[in-house]
N, C-alpha and C positions, 0 to 999 in steps of 0.2 A: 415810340411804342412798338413791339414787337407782334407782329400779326402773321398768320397762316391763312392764306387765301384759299376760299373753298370751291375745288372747280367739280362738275360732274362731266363725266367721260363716258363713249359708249366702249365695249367691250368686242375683240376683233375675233377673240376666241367661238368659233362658232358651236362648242362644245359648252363655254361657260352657260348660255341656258339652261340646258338639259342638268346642267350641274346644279344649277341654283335652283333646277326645281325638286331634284332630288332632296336636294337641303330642306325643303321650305316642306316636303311631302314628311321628311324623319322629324322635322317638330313641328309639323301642324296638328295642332289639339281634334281630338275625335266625340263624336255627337256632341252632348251635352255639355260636355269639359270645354269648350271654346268659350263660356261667358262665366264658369265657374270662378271664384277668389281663389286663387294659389294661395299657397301656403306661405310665410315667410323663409328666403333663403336664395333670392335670385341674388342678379350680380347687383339691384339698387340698394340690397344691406349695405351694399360696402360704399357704393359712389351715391353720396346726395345731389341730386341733380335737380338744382333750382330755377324757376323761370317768372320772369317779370314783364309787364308791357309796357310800350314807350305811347303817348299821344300823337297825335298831328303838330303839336305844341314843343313836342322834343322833352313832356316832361314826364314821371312816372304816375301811371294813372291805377295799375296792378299792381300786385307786390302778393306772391304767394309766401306759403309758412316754410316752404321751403332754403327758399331767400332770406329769410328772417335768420334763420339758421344757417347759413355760411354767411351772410354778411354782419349780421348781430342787429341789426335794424327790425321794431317791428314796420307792420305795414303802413299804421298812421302817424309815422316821422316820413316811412319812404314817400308815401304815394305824394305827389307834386314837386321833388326833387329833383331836381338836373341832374341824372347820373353823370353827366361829365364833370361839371361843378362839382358834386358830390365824390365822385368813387376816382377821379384820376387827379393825379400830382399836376401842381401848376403849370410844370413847363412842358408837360405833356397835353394839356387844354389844346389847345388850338389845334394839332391834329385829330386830338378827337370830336372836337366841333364839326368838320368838315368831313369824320368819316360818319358823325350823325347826320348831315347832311345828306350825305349820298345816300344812306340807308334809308330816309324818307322820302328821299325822290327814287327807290324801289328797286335798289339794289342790295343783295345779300349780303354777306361777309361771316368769316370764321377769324379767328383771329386768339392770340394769348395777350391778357390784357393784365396789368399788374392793380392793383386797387387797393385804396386804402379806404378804410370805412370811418365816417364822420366821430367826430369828439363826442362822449356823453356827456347829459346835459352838467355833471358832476365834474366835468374837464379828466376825463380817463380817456386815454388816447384809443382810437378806434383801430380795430383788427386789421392787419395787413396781411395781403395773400397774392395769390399770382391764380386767375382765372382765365378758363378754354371757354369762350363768348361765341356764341352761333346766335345771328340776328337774322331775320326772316322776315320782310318787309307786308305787312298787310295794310285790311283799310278796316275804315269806321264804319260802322251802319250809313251814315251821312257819306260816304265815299272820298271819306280823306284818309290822306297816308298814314299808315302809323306801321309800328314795329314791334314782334314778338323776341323775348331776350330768352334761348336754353344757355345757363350759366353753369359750369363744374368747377369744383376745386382744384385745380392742376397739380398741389400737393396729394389729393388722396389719388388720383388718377397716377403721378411720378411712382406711388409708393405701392399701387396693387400691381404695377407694370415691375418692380421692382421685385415684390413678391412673389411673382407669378412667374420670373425667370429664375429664380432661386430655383422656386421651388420645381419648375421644367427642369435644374440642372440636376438639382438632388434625386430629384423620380427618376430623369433616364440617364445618369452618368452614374448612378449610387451603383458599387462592386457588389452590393447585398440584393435579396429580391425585396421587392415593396409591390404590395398591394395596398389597393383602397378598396375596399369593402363595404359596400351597403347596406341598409337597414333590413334586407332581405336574409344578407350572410352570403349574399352574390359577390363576386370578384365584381365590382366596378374598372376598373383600370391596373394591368399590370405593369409591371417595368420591363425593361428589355434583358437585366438579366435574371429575373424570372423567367419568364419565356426562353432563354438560354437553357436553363435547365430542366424546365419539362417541356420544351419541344414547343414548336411553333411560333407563331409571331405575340405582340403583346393582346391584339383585338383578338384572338383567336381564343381569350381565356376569358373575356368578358360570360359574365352569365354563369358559371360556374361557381360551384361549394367546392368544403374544404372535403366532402368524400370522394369528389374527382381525383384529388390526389394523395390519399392518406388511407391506409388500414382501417375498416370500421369501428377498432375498438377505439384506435388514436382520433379517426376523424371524430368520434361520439364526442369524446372528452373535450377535443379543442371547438367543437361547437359552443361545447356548455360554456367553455370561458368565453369565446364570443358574447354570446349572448348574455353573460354576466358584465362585460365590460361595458355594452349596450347600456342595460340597465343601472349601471352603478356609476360608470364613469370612469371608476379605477382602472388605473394602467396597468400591465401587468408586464413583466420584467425580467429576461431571461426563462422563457416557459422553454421547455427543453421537448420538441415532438421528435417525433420516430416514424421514418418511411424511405419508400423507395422514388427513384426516379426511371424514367421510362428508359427502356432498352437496359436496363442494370438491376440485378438480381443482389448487387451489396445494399447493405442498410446504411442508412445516412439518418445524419444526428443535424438537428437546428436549435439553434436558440432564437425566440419569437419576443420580440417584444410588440402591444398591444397597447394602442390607448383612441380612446372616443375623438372623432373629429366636429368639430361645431362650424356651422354658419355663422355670417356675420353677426345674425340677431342672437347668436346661441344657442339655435337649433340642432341638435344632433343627426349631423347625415352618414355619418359612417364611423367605419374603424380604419386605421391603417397599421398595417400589417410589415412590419421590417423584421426579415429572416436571414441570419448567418449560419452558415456552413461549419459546423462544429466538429463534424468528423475525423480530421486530422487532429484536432485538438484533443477529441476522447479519445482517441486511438493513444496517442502523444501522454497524456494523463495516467490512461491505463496501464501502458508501457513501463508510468515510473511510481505507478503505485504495487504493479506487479514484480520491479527490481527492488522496490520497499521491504515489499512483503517478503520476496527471498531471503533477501540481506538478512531480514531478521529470524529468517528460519535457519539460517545456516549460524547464525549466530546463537539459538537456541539447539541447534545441534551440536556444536561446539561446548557449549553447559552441560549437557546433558547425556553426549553418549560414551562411554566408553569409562565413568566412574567407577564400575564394578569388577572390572577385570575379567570378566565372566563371558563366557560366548554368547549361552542364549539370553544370560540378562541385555548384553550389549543388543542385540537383535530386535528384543524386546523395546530398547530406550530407542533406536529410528524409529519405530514403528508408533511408537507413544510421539514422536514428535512429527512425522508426516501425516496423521492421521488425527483431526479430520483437516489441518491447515495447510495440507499440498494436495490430499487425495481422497476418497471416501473408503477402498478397499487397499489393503497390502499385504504382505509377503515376506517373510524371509529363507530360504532354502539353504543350507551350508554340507560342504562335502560331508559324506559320513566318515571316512578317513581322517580329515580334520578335528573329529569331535574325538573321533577314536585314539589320537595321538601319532598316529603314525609319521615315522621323518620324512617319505617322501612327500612330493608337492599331493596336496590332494586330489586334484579333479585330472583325467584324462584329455590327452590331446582335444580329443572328437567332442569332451564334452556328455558323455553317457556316463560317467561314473554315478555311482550311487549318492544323493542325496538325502537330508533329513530335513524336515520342516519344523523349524525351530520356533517360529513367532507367527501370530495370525491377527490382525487387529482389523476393526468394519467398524466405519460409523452407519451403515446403513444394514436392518435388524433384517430386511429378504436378502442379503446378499452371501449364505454362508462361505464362501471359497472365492477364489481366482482363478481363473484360467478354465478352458475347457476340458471335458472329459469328468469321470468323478472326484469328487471332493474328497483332497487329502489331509487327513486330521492334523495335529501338530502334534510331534513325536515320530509319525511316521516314515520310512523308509522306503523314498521309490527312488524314479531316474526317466527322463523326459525322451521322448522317442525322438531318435535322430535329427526326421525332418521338422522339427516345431520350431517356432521362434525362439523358446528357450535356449534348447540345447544349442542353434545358430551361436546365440547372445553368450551363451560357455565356452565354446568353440573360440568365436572368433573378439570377445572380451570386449563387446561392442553393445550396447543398448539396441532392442526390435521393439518394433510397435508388435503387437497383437491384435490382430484383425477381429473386430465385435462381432460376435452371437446374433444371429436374426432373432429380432423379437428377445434379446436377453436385457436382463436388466444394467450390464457395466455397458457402456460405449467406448470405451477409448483406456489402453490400459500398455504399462510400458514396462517391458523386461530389461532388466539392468543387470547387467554382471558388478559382482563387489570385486575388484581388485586392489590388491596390496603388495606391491612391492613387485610388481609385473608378474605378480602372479593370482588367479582366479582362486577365491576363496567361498564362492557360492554365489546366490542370484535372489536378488529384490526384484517383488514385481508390486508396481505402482497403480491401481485401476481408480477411475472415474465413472460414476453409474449415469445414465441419462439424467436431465437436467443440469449438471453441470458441463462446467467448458473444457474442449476434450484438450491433450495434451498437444502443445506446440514444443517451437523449436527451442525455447527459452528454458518450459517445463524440463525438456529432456535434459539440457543441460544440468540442471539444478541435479534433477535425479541419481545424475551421473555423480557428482559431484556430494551428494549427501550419502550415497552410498560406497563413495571412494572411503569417506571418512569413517564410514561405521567399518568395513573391509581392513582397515589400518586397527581401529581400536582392536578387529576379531582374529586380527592377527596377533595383536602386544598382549591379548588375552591367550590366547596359545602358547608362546611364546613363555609366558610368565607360567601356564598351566604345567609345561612343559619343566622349564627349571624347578618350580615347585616342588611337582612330584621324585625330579630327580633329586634334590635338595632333601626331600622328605624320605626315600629310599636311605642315601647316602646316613643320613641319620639315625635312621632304624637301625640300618646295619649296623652303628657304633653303641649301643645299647645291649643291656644283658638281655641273651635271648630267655623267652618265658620267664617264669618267676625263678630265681637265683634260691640256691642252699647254701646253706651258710650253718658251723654248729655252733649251739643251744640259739637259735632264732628261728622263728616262722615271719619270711618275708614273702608279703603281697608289694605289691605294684602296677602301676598304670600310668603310661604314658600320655598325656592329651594337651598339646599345645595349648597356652592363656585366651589364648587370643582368638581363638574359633568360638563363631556364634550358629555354627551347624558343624555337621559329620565332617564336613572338608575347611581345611582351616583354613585362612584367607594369606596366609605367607608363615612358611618354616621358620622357626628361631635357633636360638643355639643351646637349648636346657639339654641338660643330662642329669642321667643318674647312675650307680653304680656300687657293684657288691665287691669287695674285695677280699679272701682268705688272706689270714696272715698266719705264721709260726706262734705256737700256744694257744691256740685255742682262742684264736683273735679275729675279729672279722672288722673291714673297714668300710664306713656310709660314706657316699659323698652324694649329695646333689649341689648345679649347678647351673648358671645361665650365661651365657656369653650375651652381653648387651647386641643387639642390632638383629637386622632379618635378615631372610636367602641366603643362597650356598654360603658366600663369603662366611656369616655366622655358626654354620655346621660345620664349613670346614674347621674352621678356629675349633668349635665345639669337641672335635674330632681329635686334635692337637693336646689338647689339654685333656681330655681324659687319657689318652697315652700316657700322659707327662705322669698324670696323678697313679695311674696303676702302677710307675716305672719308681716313682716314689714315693709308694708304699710297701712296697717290695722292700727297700731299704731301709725299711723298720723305723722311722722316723716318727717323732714326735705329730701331733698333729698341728701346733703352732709351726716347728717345722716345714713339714711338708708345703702347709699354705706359704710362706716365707718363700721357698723356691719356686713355689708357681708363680708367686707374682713376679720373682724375675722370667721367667718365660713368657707368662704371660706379657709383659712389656715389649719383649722381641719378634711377638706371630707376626707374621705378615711383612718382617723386613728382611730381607738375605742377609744372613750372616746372624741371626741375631740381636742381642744387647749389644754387640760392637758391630755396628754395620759399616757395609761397605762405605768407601767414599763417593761412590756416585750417587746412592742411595743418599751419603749426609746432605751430598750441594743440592740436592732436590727443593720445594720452595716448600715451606714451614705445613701450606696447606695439603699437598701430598703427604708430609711424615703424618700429619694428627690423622689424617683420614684413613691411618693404619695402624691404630694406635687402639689394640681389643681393649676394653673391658670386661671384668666379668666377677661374676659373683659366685661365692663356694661356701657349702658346710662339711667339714671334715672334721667323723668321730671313727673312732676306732672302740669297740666293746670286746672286753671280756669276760665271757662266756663262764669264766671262772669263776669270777670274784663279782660279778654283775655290777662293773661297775664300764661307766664308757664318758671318752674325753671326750670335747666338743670344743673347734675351733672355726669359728667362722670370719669369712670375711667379705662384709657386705649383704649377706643374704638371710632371706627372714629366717626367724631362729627355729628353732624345733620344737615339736610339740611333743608332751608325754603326757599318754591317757592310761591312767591305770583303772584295775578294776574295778566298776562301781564310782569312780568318781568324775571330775568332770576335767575336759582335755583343760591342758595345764603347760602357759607357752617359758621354754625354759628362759632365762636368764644369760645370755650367751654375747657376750662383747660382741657388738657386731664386727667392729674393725674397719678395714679401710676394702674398695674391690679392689681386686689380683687387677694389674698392671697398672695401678696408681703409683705402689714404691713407697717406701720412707718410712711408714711404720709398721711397729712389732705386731704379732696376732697374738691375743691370750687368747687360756685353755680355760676350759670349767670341767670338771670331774663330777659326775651325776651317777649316783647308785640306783639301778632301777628293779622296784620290787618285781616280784614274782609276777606274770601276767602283763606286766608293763608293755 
């Protein structure tokens, strides 16, 4: 049998007193509360702690309900049993006969005793356990020995000892803080790295609420759930609080989770409180929701800017896309040189050149303008005084913060130079109004970066404004100037690109038209289109009205005439012509076709005389005649094949046109 002998010892410590009495003075009960009934919830919920007495006889003559209950025996089977006969294995009997012995001749003992409890009268084998025995030798009213039995269950004692160091390891080794919290909403017990992070030791927090350490509006809210978990039960589960900790002015992020603690019987004696360090995580989060968000603004920039070929439309499309998903206020400024066409680069060294304010867009309705000084309209025409951040940001092709307004309403606002092609094509400013988050270093980048792009399209927009115009010059030039004389005709004419859906047409083609005198009283029409757009096509255009004036001159038929154009027309754009070079032949099939004009012709020649006029076309809509009083009337005119296809003939139609025609 396995026994623990129980010694008492005095204490050498002459400190231990004072100590013990301090103990005995922090829970000894005050007035009336010393005979009061506690509440349920001490350490006996957990440990049943049974006791039974022994006779002078050595036999059970007690038996509480306690006993009943870890042994399984009631009282009126125990009492007159031989707890050794009864509760120990056979070949354990004899020393425990003779340590009943000792203990009625009035000696104590502790001891761990193993015990099996008797068969039910049903023959079901009786409970086996391993019990902590403290016997305590008294007497009888008559003055004989007997003995008092405290019995515990050495299992539930192994397993609250067992619990109880967990959970010592979990409270003061856990890397998170953990509170226990009372029914008050007082810190009962901290951990240690709780107290790491707000300063002091773990006793030093006892007695404390959650507005010791929390913002009023945060500490109000995480009360209410306190006290909500209190009453309900329910856990709560990543609550996400907001605060500071001592000697640190940065905000820190937690995630709380919260759930009701019970006593043995079920009593509700607190909450516990387990807090992780979130900060690096939202930060970390934020970080790649805000690389998220770029990505797809720069991917929406990419869609969006630079469609129209247009300056101030292009200026207009950043500003539709940073606004309001990078900024609340923006900008667009562009050289006025630039708008104006001029070849040199537009902006000056220093940065002072005159600019125009092309684009203005505000998601916020008090905000009319950017930047300080008065408000300049869009359309307008100024230029930033040397020492500003602008003119810096022009200068030297480098983004400036701009220092916020006291008391104004933007905080944080970023000037960007648009560069293209290492050269300064005007300045984006980006502003942020109080309330939002001002710009960082990530921000600038993007900005730099969304305005590289729009600076490239307002260049390819230049660029193209630029050949346009020149394209559209060069074209005019090869057209009859004002309206042509020609005899017996009254010609009108007008010029206006297909393809324009305003005054300025969105790319030059290759049409013409054209009056020709001939010998007799002959006059020759032609209009025409060279398939394709920009110079390439005018010049062609350009080509072949030569060709056609040079052969009409030579009196030719008008199936004629078209017949030789279309051989020229086959050769524009190759040296040498219809028999081109050899370098030109060995070129790869997809350089010859990409030089290969089309074009479409009407060539009539009228005389004046006999009112009558030929009509040969080739490929192009046929002609119309409106005579007087009746309705326009589309002639009949073989279309043919267009001038540099080749291979077949052009017919003619001969059309007599009345008086008035």
């Amino acid at each position: 049998m396995s026994e623990i002998p129980a010694k008492a010892t005095e204490s050498e410590d002459p400190s231990d007193g004072a100590r013990s009495q301090a103990a005995a003075d922090a829970v000894a009960p005050q007035g009336d509360a010393m005979w009061q009934s506690s509440p349920p919830g001490s350490i006996y919920d957990y440990i049943k702690v049974a006791s039974f007495s022994i006779g002078p006889d050595g036999l059970v003559d007690q038996w509480s309900l306690r006993a009943e209950q870890v042994f399984g025996i009631p009282a009126a089977q125990a009492v007159g049993m031989d707890p050794i006969e009864a509760f120990i294995d056979p070949d354990r009997r004899e020393l425990g006969q003779r340590k009943m012995a000792e203990i009625l001749d009035g000696r104590e003992w502790t001891g761990v005793v193993p015990f099996r409890a008797p068969d039910a009268e049903d023959g079901t084998p009786g409970a086996e356990g391993l019990a902590e025995v403290y016997v305590m030798p008294t007497r009888t009213e008559d003055g004989e020995k007997a003995a008092v039995c405290i019995v515990v269950d050495v299992r539930t004692l192994r397993s609250i000892e067992t619990d109880l160091a967990a959970s010592q390891s979990i409270f003061g080794q856990s890397p998170f803080g953990f509170l226990l919290i009372d029914l008050d909403l007082r810190v009962r017990r901290a951990n240690q790295r709780f107290a790491t992070v707000f300063g002091g030791t773990p006793d030093d927090h006892r007695g404390r609420g959650v507005h010791d350490y929390l913002p009023r509006p945060e500490a109000e809210r995480v009360t209410a759930t306190l006290r909500r978990v209190l009453e309900t039960g329910d856990s709560i589960t990543d609550m996400h609080v907001t605060g500071f900790v001592p000697g640190s002015e940065e905000r820190r992020h937690w995630s709380v989770n919260l759930y009701r603690v019970h006593s043995g019987s079920g009593r509700p004696i607190g909450i516990a409180w387990l807090a992780i360090d979130i900060t690096a995580r939202r930060q970390a989060a934020r970080e790649a929701a805000a690389a998220r968000r770029n990505l797809a603004l720069l991917n929406e920039a990419g869609a969006r800017i630079g469609n129209s070929l247009d300056l101030e439309t292009t200026a207009r499309e950043l500003l539709d896309v940073v606004v309001p998903g990078f900024c609340d206020l923006a900008t667009v400024d562009l050289y006025q040189g630039l708008l104006a066409g001029d070849e040199t680069p537009p902006g000056l060294a220093d940065g002072s050149a005159q600019l125009r304010r092309v684009a203005f867009a505000s998601a916020v309705s008090d905000a009319p303008f950017v930047g300080a000084g008065p408000p300049i309209a869009v359309g307008a025409v100024h230029h930033y005084p040397f020492n500003s951040p602008c003119a810096d940001a022009l200068r030297t092709a480098r983004p400036q913060y701009i220092p916020a307004e006291e008391g104004g309403l933007v905080q944080s606002t970023l000037a960007v130079p648009m560069v293209a092609h290492d050269t300064v094509v005007g300045l984006a400013q980006f502003a942020r109004t109080k309330g939002s988050e001002p710009f960082g270093d990530r921000d600038r980048e993007l900005a730099v970066e969304l305005a590289a792009r729009a600076a490239v399209c307002i260049d390819n927009a230049r660029l193209y404004r630029r050949e346009h115009e020149r394209a559209l010059m060069l074209q005019r030039s090869l057209l009859p100037p004002g309206d042509p004389v020609a005899s017996g005709l009254d010609i009108a004419c007008r010029y206006r690109p297909g393809n324009s859906s305003s005054d300025r047409p969105s790319e030059v083609g290759g049409d013409w038209f054209d009056v020709i005198e001939l010998p007799g009283h002959r006059t020759a029409l032609v209009v025409g289109d060279v398939m394709g757009r920009g110079l390439r096509a005018a010049v062609a255009m350009g080509e072949l009205r030569s060709a056609v004036r040079t052969l009409a001159l030579l009196d030719l038929e008008p199936a004629e005439v078209l017949s030789a154009l279309d051989e020229i027309a086959r050769g524009l754009g190759a040296p040498g012509g219809v028999q081109q070079a050899t370098r030109a032949a060995r070129r790869p099939r997809e350089a010859d076709l990409s030089e290969v004009y089309l074009a479409t012709c009407v060539y009539a020649v009228y005389d004046s005389v006999t009112r009558r006029c030929t009509f040969a076309n080739a490929g192009h809509l046929p002609p119309v005649l409106v005579e007087p009083g009746e309705a326009a009337l589309m002639l009949d005119v073989p279309p043919g094949m267009p001038l540099g296809v080749g291979g077949e003939p052009f017919e003619e139609v001969e059309v007599e046109l009345p008086e008035g025609a």
